[in-house]
N, C-alpha and C positions, 0 to 999 in steps of 0.2 A: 369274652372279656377284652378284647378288641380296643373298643372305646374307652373303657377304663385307661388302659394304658398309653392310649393318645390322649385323651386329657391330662394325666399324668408328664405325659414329656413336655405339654406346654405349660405346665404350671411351672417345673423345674426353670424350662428354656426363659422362662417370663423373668422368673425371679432372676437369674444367670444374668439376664442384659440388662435388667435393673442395673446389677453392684457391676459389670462392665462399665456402663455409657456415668455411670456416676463417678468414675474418674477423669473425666474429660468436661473440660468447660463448655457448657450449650446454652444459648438462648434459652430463656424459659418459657414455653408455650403454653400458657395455664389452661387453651381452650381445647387444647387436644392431649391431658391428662385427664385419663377416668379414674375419677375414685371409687373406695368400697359403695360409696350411697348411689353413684351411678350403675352400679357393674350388678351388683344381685337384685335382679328386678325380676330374670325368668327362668322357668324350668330348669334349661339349658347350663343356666349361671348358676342354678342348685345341686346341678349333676357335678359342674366343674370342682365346685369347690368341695364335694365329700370326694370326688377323684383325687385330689390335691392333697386332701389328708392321707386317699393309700400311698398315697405318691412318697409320702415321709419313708416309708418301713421298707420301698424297695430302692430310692434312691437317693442322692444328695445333694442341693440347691450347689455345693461347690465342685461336685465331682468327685468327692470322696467317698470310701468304701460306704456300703449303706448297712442301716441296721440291723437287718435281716440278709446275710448271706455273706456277712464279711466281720461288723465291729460289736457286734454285740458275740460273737461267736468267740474274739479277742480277750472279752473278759470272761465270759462266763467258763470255755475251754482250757485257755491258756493260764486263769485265774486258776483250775480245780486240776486234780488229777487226770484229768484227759486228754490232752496234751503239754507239749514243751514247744518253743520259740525254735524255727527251723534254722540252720547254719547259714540258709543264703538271705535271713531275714537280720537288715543291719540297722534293722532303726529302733533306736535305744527304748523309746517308751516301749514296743510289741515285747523285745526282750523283757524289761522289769517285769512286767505282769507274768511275763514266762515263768522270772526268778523269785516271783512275791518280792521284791523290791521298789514297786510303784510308791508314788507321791502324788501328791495334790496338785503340782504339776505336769502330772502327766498327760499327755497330748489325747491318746484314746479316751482315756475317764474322761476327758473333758469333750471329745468329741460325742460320746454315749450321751453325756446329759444335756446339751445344746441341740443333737438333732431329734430327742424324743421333748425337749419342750417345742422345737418348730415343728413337730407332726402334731404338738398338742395345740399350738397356736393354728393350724392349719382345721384341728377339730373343731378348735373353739369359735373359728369364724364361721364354719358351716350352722354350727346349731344355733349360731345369735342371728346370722344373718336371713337363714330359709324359711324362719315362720310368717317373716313379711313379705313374701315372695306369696304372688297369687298363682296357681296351680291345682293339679290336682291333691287331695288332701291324702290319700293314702300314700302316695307316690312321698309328699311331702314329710311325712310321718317315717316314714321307712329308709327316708337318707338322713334325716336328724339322729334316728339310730343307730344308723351304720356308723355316723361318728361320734355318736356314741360310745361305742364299741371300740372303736379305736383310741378315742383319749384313755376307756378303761383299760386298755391292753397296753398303752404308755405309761400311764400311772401303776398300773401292777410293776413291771418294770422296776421303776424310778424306786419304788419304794422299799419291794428286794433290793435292789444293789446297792440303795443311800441311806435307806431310811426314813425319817422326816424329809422331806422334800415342801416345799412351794406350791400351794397350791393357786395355779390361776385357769381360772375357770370364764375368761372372759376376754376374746381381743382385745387389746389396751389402746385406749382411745388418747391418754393425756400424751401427750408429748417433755414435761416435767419429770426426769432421770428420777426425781425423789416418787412420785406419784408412780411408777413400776418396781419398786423394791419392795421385795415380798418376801417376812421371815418363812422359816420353816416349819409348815404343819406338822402335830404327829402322826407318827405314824397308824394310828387308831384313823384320823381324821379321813387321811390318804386313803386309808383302805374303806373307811363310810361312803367315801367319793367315788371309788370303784365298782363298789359291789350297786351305789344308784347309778352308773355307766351302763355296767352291765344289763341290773336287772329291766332296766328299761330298754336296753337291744333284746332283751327277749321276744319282744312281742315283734321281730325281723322274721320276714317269711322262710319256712323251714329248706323251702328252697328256688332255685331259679332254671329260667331256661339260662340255652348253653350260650346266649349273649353277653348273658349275666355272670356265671360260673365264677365262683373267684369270689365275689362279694359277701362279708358277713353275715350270717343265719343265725336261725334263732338258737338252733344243737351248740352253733360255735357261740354264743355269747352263755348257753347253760353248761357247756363245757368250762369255760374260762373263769363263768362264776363259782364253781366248783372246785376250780382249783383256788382258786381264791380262800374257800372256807378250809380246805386243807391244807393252805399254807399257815392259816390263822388258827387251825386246829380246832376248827368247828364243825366235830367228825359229824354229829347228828344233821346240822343241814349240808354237808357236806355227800351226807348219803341222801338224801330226798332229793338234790338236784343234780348228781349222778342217775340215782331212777327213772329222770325224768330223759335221760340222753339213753341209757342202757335200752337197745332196740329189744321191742314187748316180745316177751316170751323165751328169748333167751336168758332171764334171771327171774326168780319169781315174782321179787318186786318190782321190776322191769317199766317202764310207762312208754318208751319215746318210739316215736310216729317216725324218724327220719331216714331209718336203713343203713344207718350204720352198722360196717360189719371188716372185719380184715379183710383184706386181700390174702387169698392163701398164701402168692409167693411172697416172703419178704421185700425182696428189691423191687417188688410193682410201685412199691410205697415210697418209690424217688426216682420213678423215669417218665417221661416226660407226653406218652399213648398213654399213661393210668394220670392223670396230675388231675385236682380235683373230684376222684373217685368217693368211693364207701369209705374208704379211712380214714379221706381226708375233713375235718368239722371245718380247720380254717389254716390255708397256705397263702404267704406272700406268692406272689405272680411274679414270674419272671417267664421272655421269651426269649429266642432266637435270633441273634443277627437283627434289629429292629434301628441301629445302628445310636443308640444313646449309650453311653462309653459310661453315663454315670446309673445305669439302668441295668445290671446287671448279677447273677449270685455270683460272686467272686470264689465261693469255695472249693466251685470246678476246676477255673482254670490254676489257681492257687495246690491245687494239690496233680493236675497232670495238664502240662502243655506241652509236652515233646514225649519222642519216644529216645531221647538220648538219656542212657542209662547215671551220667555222673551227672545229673540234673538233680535241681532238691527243689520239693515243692514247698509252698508257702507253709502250711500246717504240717509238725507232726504229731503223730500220736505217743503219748508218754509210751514208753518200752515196754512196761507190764501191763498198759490196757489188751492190744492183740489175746496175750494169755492167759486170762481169762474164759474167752472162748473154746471150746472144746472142738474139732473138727466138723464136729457132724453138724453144729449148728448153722445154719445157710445165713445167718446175721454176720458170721466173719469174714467170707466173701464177698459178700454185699458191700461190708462196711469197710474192708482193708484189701489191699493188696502191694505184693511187691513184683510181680508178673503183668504182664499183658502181651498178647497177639498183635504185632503190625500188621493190620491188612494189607498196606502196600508191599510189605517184603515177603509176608506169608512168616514171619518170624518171630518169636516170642523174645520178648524187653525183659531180663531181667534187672530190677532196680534196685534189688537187696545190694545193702543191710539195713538202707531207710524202706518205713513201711509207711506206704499213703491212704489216706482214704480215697473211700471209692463211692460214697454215698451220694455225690452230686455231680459227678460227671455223667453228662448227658451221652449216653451210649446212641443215642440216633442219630448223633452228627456226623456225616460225610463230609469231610474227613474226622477221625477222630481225634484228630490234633488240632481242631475249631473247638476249642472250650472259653474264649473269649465272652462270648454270649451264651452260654447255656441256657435251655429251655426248661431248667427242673428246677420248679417251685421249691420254697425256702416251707417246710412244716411247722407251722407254731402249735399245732393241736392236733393230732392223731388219735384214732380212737385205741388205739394199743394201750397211749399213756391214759385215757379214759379206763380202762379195764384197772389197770394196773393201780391207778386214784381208789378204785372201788376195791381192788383185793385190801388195799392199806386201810380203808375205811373201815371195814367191815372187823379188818384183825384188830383197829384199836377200840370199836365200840365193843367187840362180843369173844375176840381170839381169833382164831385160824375156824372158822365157821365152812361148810361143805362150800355156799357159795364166794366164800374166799378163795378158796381152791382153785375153786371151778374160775373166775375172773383171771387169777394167776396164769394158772393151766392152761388155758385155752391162748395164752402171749404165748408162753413153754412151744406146745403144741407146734403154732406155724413157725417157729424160730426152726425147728426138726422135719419140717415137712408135711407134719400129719393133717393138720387144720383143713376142716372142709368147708366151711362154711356156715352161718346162722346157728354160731354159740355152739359147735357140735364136732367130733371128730369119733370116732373108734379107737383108733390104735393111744391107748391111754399111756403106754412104757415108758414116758418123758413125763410122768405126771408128778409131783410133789405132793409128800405127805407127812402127816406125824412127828410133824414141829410144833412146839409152843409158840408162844405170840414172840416172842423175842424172836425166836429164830426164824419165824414166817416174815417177821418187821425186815433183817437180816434178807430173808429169798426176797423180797420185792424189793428191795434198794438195789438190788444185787442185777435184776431180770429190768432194771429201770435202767440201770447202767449199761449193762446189754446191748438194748433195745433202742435207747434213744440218744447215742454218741451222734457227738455233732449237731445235736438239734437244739443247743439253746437250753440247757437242763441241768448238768452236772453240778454246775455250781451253788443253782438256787437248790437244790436236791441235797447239798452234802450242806449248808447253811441249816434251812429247816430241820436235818435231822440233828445238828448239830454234831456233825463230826467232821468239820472241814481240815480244823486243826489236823488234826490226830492223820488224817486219810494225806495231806499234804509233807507231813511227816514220814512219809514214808517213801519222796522223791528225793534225789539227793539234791537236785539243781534247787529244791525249795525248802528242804528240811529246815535249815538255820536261819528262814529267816519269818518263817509263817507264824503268828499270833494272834490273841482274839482279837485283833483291830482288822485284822480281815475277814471278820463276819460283813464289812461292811465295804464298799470304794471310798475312798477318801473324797467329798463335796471339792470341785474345783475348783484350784486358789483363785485363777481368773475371776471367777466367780463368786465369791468372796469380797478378792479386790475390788468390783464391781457394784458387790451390794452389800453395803456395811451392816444387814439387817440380816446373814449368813449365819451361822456357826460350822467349825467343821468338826467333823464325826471324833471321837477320841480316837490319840495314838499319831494323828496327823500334823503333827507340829509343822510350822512353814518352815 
């Protein structure tokens, strides 16, 4: 994935000197400005521009935190029960969403919804611009999908966190401020626009060599559609396109060709020798030391950059997620720590009474105290959270059914060590049983929360099932102030101010 991500720093570095040199008066040289009708002509100019769209998710045309591995994690985390705003963290917006206190002013909400319409503006000019591009046709075919795929995975997004959203589906050519104000879709519409994102990256190859690795596939866009119909609660195809991801033979009704499968150890599933494995359907990319500052998962060095014990890291975790946990389960190790080993001293850091996470720090780097650039991929889709889709399917269409279990069980399982591989284990003594659908509803939200801390989840998870209220209720820093208007972010006033064709969500008074 190499190339990807040098395409990617030059689109960022492109746009960057744009809005530089545009503060300084210059001669205007009309003959040595390319425009879009000159610049997508080849291959090369096809590749750039679906580069340019991964380029949104891992980093930021200004240098700010990116959406995957730093501000989407602000609200969906800091938004839900899985963490609080850390003490050395002084900037008021991070705090409000800590305290359920945000507005429509707020700095992050508005940075979330400005950088997922510039990765959708980034989508939107690949798939207008590459069908006039002469090339090969498969080649051509296969990168109009991939950003495909990515508008869908932006508009999934936008529409969990806002709601009705805008839909714009097309570079804007006018230069007329009135000719770019765009009311808001609903959200019905948003998610018709999604699910054709999607269902047309299906037909993205199941997989690539390892130049490619990293790029959109077909599992990850039938994964993402599936979560799609289970957030819309359309368990029936919700389960025929889980079937088609669930690797054949490990479920009855089973279909998918791709080899997906756990990693036995839990922590393979975020270091940096497994990234792009069996688990993984679809991870943002991130490397090592590559030396772009705005190109980085920030969650690493945000939770450990020294081994100085009165240090606070960027994130922490709410006080009662940790225990929850049970000792024996290898997911709280994985996922928390208050200890570590200095290599240099040979001497163990204790940092208690704050507990950090530990799910993205890259443990390959020499020294351990280079978490600056981290090399460990940001998870947007895991085949764990795919099982875990299917145990909840399968309980709201028919109950807690054998192969509900067995979906559940088999997360249970590697969470304890037992998991051996290809849907199968032995040692069953961690297995769950002989719940009603309530209480099995209960074990999977339960084994979701577990399992996928820190990855972008929590929020849209306690929304859908509709207990955000209630579960925020039970933090003291957020108790007094959470409401059903936080089912929703509040539409950014900027953006409002901007476009008098807006509404904002109820509860949002300016």
């Amino acid at each position: 994935m190499n190339f990807i991500l040098k395409g990617i720093f030059r689109s960022v570095y492109f746009i960057a000197a744009i809005a530089m040199t545009s503060c300084n008066k210059l001669q205007e040289l009309p003959e040595s400005v390319i425009t879009e009708d000159q610049y997508y002509k080849t291959a090369a100019d096809a590749i750039s521009a679906v580069n340019a769209a991964y380029g949104s998710l891992n980093g930021d045309p200004a240098g700010d935190f990116p959406i995957y591995g730093r501000n989407l994690n602000i609200l969906i985390s800091n938004g839900s029960d899985e963490q609080v705003f850390s003490p050395s963290n002084t900037n008021p917006d991070v705090r409000a969403i800590g305290t359920i206190t945000y507005v429509a002013e707020n700095d992050r909400v508005r940075k979330i919804w400005q950088q997922h319409y510039y990765g959708i503006n980034r989508a939107n000019v690949a798939i207008d611009k590459i069908p006039g591009i002469e090339m090969d046709e498969t080649t051509k075919n296969r990168l109009i999908n991939e950003a495909r795929f990515i508008r869908g995975l932006l508009y999934f997004n936008l529409v969990r966190l806002f709601g009705g959203v805008p839909l714009v589906l097309h570079n804007p050519t006018s230069t007329n401020l009135e000719d770019v104000k765009v009311a808001r879709a609903e959200p019905e519409a948003v998610y018709t626009q999604v699910i054709g994102d999607l269902t047309a990256a299906t037909a993205l190859p199941g997989s690539y060599s390892s130049a490619d690795k990293g790029r959109a596939t077909a599992g990850a866009a039938w994964g993402l559609l599936a979560k799609v119909y289970v957030t819309t609660k359309n368990w029936g195809l919700a389960r025929t396109t889980l079937e088609k991801i669930l690797t054949a033979g490990t479920f009855t009704a089973a279909k998918g060709s791709y080899g997906y499968d756990l990693f036995p150890v839990f922590k393979d599933a975020f270091q940096k020798p497994t990234k792009n494995g069996r688990e993984h359907l679809f991870s943002v990319q991130y490397e090592s030391n590559l030396g772009a500052r705005n190109v980085q998962n920030f969650l690493s060095g945000s939770n450990f950059n020294s081994f100085n014990p009165k240090s606070f890291p960027g994130d922490v975790p709410d006080e009662n997620l940790p225990n929850i946990f049970d000792d024996a389960d290898t997911r709280k190790a994985a996922t928390f720590f208050t200890k570590m080993l200095n290599p240099a001293t040979g001497q163990e850091v204790d940092f208690s009474p704050v507990t950090r996470y530990a799910k993205f720090i890259d443990f390959s780097l020499n020294p351990i105290t280079n978490q600056a650039q981290s090399g460990v991929n940001y998870p947007v889709l895991r085949y764990a959270d795919i099982l875990l889709l299917y145990a909840e399917v399968l309980n709201e269409l028919q109950g807690p059914v054998a192969e509900a279990y067995k979906a559940l069980n088999i997360v249970r399982a590697r969470a304890y060590g037992l998991y051996t591989g290809n849907g199968s284990y032995t040692d069953h003594s961690r297995d769950l049983s002989g719940l009603d659908q309530t209480g099995f509803r209960e074990a999977v939200f339960l084994e979701r929360r577990k399992e996928l801390v820190q990855e972008g989840n929590r929020w849209f998870d306690l929304v859908r099932k509709g207990a955000l209220v209630d579960a925020l209720k039970k933090i003291a820093a957020k108790a007094g102030n959470v409401s059903e208007k936080n089912y929703r972010f509040p539409i950014p006033q900027i953006e409002i101010d901007l476009n008098s064709q807006l509404t904002q969500n109820p509860g949002y008074s300016k």
